[in-house]
N, C-alpha and C positions, 0 to 999 in steps of 0.2 A: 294222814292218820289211817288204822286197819278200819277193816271190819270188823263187824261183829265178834267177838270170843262165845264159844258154845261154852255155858256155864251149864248144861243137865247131860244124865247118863239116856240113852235111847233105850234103856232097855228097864231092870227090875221098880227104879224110881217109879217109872210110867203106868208098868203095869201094875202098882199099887197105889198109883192115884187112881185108875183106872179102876178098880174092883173098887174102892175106898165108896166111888161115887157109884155104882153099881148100887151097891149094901145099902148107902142115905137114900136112895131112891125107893129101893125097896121096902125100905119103913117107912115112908113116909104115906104109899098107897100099892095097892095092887098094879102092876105099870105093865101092862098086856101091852105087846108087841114092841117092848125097849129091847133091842138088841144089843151083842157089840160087837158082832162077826162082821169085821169091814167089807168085806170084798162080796158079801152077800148080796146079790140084785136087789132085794126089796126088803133090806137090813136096815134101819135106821143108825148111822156109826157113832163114835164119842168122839172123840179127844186127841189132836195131836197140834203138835208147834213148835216153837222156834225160840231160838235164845237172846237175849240181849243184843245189841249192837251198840259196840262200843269205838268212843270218837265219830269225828265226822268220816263221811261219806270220802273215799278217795277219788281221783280224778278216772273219769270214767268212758269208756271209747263204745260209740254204738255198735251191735252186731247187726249186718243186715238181715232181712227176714224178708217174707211175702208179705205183700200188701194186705193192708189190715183196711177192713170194711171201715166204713163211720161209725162213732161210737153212736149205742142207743143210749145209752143215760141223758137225761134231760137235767137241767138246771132251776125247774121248774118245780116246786115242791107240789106235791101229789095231795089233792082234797081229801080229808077224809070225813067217813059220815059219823052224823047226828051236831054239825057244826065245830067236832072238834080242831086243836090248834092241825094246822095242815104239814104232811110230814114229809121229810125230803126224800126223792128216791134213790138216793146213796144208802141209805141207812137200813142194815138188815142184820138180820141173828142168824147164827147155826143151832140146829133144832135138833132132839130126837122126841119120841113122844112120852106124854109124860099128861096127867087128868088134866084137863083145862089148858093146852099147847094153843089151841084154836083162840081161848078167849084170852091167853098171854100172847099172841102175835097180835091181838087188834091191841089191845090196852097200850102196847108195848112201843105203837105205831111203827112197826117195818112196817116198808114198802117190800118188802123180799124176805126170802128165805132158801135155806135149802138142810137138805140131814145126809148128808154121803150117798145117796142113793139116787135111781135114777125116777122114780117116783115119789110122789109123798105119804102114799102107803097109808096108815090110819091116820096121818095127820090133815083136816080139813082145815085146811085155811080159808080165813074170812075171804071178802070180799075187796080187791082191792092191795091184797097181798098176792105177790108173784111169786111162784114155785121155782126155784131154778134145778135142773138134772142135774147128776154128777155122775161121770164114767170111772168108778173108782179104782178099779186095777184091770191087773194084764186077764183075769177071767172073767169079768163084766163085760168084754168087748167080745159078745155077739150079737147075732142077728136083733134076738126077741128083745136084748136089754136096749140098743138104738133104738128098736121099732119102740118104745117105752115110752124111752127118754121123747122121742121129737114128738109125742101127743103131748108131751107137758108143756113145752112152751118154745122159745127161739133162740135158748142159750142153752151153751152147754157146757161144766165145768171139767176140765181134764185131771188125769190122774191126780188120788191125794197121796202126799209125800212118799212121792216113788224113793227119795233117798234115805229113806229111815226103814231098814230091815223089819220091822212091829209094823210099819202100812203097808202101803202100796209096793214098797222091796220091787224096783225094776230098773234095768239096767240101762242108758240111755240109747243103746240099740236099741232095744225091745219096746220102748215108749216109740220110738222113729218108724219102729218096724207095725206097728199096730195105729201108728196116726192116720193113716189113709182111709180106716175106718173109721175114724169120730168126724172127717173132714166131710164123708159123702151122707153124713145123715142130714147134713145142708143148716146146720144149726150156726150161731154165731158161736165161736169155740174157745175157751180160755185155756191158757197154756195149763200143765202140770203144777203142781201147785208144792213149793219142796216147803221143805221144814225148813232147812237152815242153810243160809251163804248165796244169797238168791243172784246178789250182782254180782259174786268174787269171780274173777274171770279162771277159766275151765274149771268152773263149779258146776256142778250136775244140771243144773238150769241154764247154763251158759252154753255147757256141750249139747245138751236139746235145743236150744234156740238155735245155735250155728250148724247144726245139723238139718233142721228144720230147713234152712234158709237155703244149703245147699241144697236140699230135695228138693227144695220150690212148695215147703208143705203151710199151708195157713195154719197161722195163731192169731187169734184178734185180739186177744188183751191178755196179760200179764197176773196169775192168782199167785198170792202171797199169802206164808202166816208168820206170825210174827208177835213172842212172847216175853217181855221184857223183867229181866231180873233187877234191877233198880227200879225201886220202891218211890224214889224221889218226885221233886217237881221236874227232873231233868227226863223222866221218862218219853215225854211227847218227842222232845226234840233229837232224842234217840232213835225215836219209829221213825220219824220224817227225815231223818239221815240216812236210813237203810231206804224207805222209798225211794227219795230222790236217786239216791245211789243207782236203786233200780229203776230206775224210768231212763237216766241216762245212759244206760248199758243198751239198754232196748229198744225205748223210744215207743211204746206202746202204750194205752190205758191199762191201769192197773186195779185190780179188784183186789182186796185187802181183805180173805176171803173168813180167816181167824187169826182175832188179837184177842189181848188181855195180859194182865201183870201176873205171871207165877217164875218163881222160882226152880227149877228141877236140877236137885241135888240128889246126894246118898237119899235126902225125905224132899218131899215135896213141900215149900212154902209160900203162902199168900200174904198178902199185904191186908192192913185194916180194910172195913168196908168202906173207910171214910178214906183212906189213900186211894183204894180201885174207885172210888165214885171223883173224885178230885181229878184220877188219870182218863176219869169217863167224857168229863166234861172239857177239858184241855183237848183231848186226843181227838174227839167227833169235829170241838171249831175247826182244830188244824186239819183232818181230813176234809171237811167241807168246803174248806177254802182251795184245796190242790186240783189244781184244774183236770192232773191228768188220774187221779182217783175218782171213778166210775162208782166205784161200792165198794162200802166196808160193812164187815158181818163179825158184831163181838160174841165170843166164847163165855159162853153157850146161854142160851133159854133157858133151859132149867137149873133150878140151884139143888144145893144139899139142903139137908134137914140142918142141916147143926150150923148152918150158913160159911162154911168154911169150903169154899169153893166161890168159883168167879160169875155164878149163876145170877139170871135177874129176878127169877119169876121162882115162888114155894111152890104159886098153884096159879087158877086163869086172872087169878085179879091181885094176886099178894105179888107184891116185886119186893127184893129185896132194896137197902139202899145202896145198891149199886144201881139196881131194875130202875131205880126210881130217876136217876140220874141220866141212863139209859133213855129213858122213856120221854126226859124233857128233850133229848138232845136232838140237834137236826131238825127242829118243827118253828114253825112262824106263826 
């Protein structure tokens, strides 16, 4: 069976979900330092992903690469305070800020986070939540934005979707040609992160990984997005065909860095709250259970006003019922 079929347009769809949620944010409160200028060093970014995969996963040939460190992820769910239920360290959101970010990551229980940037900028995370960097394009990679990024912690996420002209827009030279600087800031490093066709072989992820492998350049783990247009109970087993797909291409831990169910057509469409909270609680067992998934981060922390969007949180303590779904998943 194929791959994936891209059912959305990369371009005017996007940028009008894109403003859509811009606007609900902004009535909902004053949102001091919500950016959406991607490539900005200490930008907080939005929103990009990936389409359906459709059928199973085909048969899949590994690419060699450089020796990938041990994974850090632990299997060991992570304590959290004042006795609440304990929350797995797989399980994390993509942020930008928004009033009460700080007291929607602890409610929310990630053990992680990250917002496209290489810092977290006004957002304070609790206690017990980990910050991850992200080197988001070809003009984030200098001196000051490394020197940044490695005070924030031990990882480091690589480009987001160099293949989609609206992100990251780089050519797989240009990602090859600029990897030897994300390599020497000594961080553990995850691959580029595409939008879409992640294991199709000489797929833009496929030519960076076999490029990689020839240079002799490290990738330690594998960052995926990954946005499903079937609405159904079949949606799980969808995401876990395109993983799988990709782990046997590459043979790396995979971080699953943004999901969720939207549709992107001529309009952009969502599924009920009670479908996205249904694909909430299906998709976190099956991620939990996949040995070679390190972390998955759903799209996004904040929601709309009008709840029409894949958000969990209104504010620090209101989750939507998706949020709510979110927030049981992944804990013992």
């Amino acid at each position: 069976m194929g791959h994936r079929q891209r059912r959305r347009s990369a371009g005017p769809a996007r940028l009008l979900w894109l403003l859509a949620a811009i606007a609900a944010l902004l009535l909902t409160a004053a949102v001091a330092g919500f950016a959406m200028s991607r490539p900005g060093p200490s930008s907080a970014a939005t929103h990009s992903g990936s389409a359906v995969l459709s059928g199973a996963a085909s048969p899949a040939s590994a690419s060699p690469g450089a020796a990938s460190p041990t994974a850090t992820a632990s299997a060991t769910a992570t304590p959290t305070p004042g006795g609440r239920a304990a929350a797995s360290p797989k399980k994390g959101a993509s942020a930008w800020y928004f009033p009460g970010v700080s007291q929607a990551l602890s409610d929310v229980r990630a053990t992680w986070y990250y917002n496209w940037a290489p810092e977290s900028g006004q957002i304070k995370h609790p206690a017990g939540v980990e910050f991850v960097p992200m080197v988001w394009g070809a003009k984030s990679v200098t001196a000051d934005t490394l020197r940044r990024a490695r005070g924030q912690g031990h990882t480091l996420l690589g480009f987001n979707e160099p293949d989609f002209a609206s992100q990251a827009n780089m050519s797989v030279t240009q990602a090859l040609d600029l990897w030897p600087q994300l390599m020497a800031a000594g961080m553990r490093l995850g691959s580029p992160a595409p939008a879409t066709h992640a294991p199709d072989p000489d797929g833009w992820l496929d030519r960076f990984m076999a490029g990689a492998a020839a240079r002799g350049y490290r990738v330690d783990f594998v960052a995926l997005h990954w946005y499903g247009a079937d609405f159904s109970a079949r949606a799980t087993d969808q995401l876990r065909a395109y993983l799988d797909a990709t782990y046997q291409r590459y043979h790396k831990p995979i971080w699953l860095t943004e999901y969720a169910l939207i549709e992107f057509g001529a309009t952009v469409t969502y599924p009920s709250q009670a479908q996205q909270a249904d694909f909430v609680r299906a998709s976190t067992a099956m991620l939990e259970r996949l040995p070679y998934v390190e972390r998955y981060a759903w799209f996004a922390l904040p929601a709309s006003s009008n709840g029409n969007s894949t958000g969990l949180y209104r504010d620090g303590t209101t989750p939507t019922v998706v949020g709510s779904a979110y927030r049981a998943a992944g804990t013992t």
